[in-house]
C-alpha positions in Angstrom: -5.2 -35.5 -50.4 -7.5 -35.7 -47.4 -9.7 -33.5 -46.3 -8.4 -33.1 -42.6 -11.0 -30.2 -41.9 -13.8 -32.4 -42.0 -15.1 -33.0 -38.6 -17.7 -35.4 -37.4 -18.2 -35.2 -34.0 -20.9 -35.8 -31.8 -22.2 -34.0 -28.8 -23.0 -36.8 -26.1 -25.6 -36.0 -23.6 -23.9 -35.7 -20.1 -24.2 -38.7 -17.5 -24.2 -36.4 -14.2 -26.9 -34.5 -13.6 -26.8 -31.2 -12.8 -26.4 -30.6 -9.3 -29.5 -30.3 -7.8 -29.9 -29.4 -3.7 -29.2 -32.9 -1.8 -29.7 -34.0 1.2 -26.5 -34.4 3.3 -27.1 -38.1 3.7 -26.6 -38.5 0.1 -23.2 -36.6 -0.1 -21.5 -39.1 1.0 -23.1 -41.9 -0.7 -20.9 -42.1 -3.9 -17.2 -40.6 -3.0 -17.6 -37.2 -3.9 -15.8 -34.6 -2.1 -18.2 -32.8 0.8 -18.0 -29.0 0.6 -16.7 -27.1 3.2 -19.3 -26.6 6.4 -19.4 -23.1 7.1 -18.6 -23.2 10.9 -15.3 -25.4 9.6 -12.2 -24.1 10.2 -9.7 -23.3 7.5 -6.5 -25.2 6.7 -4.3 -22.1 7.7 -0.8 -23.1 7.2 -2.1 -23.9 3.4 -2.7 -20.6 3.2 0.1 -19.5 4.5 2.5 -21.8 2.3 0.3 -20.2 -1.2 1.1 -16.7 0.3 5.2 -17.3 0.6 5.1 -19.1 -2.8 3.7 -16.4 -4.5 5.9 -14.0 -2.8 8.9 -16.2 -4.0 7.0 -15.8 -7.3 6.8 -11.8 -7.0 10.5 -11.6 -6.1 11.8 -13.9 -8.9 9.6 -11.5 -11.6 10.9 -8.5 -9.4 14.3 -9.2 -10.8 13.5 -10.3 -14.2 11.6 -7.0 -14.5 13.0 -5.1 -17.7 12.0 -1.7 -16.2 12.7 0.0 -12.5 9.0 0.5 -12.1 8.0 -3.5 -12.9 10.8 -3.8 -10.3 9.8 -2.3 -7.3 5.9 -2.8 -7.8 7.1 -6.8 -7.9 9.4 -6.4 -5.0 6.2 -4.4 -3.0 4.1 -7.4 -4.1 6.6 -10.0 -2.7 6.7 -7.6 0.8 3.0 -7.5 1.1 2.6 -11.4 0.4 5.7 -12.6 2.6 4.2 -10.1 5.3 1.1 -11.8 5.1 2.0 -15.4 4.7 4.6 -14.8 7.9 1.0 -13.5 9.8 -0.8 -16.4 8.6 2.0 -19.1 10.0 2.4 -17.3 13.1 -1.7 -17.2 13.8 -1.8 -21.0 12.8 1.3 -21.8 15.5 -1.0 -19.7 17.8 -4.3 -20.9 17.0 -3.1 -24.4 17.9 -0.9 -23.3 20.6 -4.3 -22.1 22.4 -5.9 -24.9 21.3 -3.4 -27.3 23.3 -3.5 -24.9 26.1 -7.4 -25.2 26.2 -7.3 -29.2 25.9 -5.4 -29.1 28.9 -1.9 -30.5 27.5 1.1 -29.0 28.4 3.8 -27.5 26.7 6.9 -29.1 26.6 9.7 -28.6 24.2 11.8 -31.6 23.4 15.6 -30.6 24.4 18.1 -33.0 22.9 21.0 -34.3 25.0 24.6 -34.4 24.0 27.5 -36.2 25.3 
Protein backbone atom coordinates (compact mmCIF):
# COMPACT_ATOMS: atom_id res chain seq x y z
CA UNK A 1 0.00 0.00 0.00
CA UNK A 2 1.16 3.59 -0.59
CA UNK A 3 2.13 5.85 1.58
CA UNK A 4 -0.25 8.79 0.64
CA UNK A 5 0.94 10.96 3.66
CA UNK A 6 4.23 11.48 2.30
CA UNK A 7 4.51 14.96 1.04
CA UNK A 8 7.22 16.45 -1.04
CA UNK A 9 6.57 19.81 -1.74
CA UNK A 10 8.55 22.70 -2.26
CA UNK A 11 8.19 26.26 -1.28
CA UNK A 12 8.97 28.45 -4.47
CA UNK A 13 10.28 31.90 -3.87
CA UNK A 14 7.66 34.40 -4.99
CA UNK A 15 8.04 36.37 -8.48
CA UNK A 16 6.35 39.77 -7.31
CA UNK A 17 7.96 41.67 -5.09
CA UNK A 18 6.64 43.06 -2.33
CA UNK A 19 5.00 46.21 -2.86
CA UNK A 20 7.25 48.74 -2.29
CA UNK A 21 6.03 52.77 -2.67
CA UNK A 22 5.94 53.57 -6.57
CA UNK A 23 5.82 56.30 -8.37
CA UNK A 24 2.44 56.87 -10.12
CA UNK A 25 3.98 56.72 -13.48
CA UNK A 26 4.69 53.23 -12.93
CA UNK A 27 1.20 52.12 -11.83
CA UNK A 28 0.02 51.93 -14.85
CA UNK A 29 2.87 50.49 -16.67
CA UNK A 30 1.91 46.74 -16.38
CA UNK A 31 -2.16 46.48 -16.09
CA UNK A 32 -2.55 46.44 -12.51
CA UNK A 33 -5.53 47.94 -11.06
CA UNK A 34 -4.85 51.83 -9.69
CA UNK A 35 -6.13 52.27 -6.13
CA UNK A 36 -8.59 54.57 -5.44
CA UNK A 37 -7.40 58.51 -5.30
CA UNK A 38 -8.63 59.84 -2.25
CA UNK A 39 -10.47 62.97 -3.62
CA UNK A 40 -12.42 60.13 -5.99
CA UNK A 41 -15.73 59.81 -5.65
CA UNK A 42 -17.42 56.59 -4.68
CA UNK A 43 -19.44 54.31 -6.95
CA UNK A 44 -22.77 54.97 -4.76
CA UNK A 45 -25.39 53.03 -6.40
CA UNK A 46 -22.86 49.90 -5.66
CA UNK A 47 -23.27 50.54 -2.38
CA UNK A 48 -26.55 50.92 -2.40
CA UNK A 49 -27.27 47.58 -4.38
CA UNK A 50 -24.75 45.57 -1.47
CA UNK A 51 -27.03 47.28 1.25
CA UNK A 52 -30.59 45.95 -0.35
CA UNK A 53 -28.91 42.54 -1.02
CA UNK A 54 -27.91 42.03 2.29
CA UNK A 55 -31.24 43.21 3.55
CA UNK A 56 -32.90 40.62 1.25
CA UNK A 57 -30.31 38.36 2.99
CA UNK A 58 -31.39 39.49 6.67
CA UNK A 59 -35.05 39.04 5.76
CA UNK A 60 -34.70 35.47 4.17
CA UNK A 61 -32.61 34.30 7.64
CA UNK A 62 -35.39 36.44 9.58
CA UNK A 63 -37.80 33.77 8.58
CA UNK A 64 -35.69 30.78 8.71
CA UNK A 65 -34.93 31.81 12.24
CA UNK A 66 -35.84 28.80 14.68
CA UNK A 67 -36.41 31.26 17.62
CA UNK A 68 -38.67 34.66 18.00
CA UNK A 69 -35.65 36.47 19.12
CA UNK A 70 -33.28 35.35 15.89
CA UNK A 71 -36.50 36.63 14.23
CA UNK A 72 -37.01 39.99 14.93
CA UNK A 73 -33.15 40.89 15.47
CA UNK A 74 -32.92 39.60 11.50
CA UNK A 75 -36.06 41.40 10.48
CA UNK A 76 -34.42 44.82 12.46
CA UNK A 77 -31.25 44.05 10.52
CA UNK A 78 -33.11 43.84 7.11
CA UNK A 79 -35.01 47.42 8.33
CA UNK A 80 -31.79 49.08 9.13
CA UNK A 81 -30.05 47.87 5.79
CA UNK A 82 -33.12 48.42 3.35
CA UNK A 83 -33.35 51.99 5.18
CA UNK A 84 -29.94 52.58 4.35
CA UNK A 85 -29.55 51.21 0.91
CA UNK A 86 -33.09 53.23 -0.01
CA UNK A 87 -30.82 56.60 1.41
CA UNK A 88 -27.94 55.56 -0.52
CA UNK A 89 -30.04 55.23 -4.11
CA UNK A 90 -31.89 58.34 -3.39
CA UNK A 91 -28.49 60.50 -2.59
CA UNK A 92 -26.91 58.87 -5.88
CA UNK A 93 -30.25 59.95 -7.98
CA UNK A 94 -29.57 63.37 -6.26
CA UNK A 95 -25.94 63.60 -6.43
CA UNK A 96 -26.26 63.30 -10.19
CA UNK A 97 -29.39 65.09 -10.46
CA UNK A 98 -27.27 68.28 -9.14
CA UNK A 99 -24.56 67.36 -11.09
CA UNK A 100 -26.73 67.71 -14.42
CA UNK A 101 -28.21 70.76 -12.97
CA UNK A 102 -24.66 72.29 -12.49
CA UNK A 103 -23.45 71.17 -16.07
CA UNK A 104 -25.99 73.18 -17.31
CA UNK A 105 -28.37 70.35 -18.94
CA UNK A 106 -31.78 70.32 -18.52
CA UNK A 107 -34.16 68.03 -17.14
CA UNK A 108 -36.44 66.51 -19.30
CA UNK A 109 -38.34 63.39 -18.73
CA UNK A 110 -39.07 61.31 -21.74
CA UNK A 111 -43.12 60.92 -22.00
CA UNK A 112 -44.16 58.19 -24.30
CA UNK A 113 -47.00 58.73 -26.77
CA UNK A 114 -49.90 56.43 -27.36
CA UNK A 115 -52.40 56.20 -30.04
Amino acid sequence: MEDFFKFEAVAYERTKPVRQGRSSSMRGSRGERQELATGEPIDIYHWAAVALVTALMCAVLGYAAGTPALSRAANVTSFVFGTMGGALMASGVVRSLRARLAAGGRLVVPVVKTH
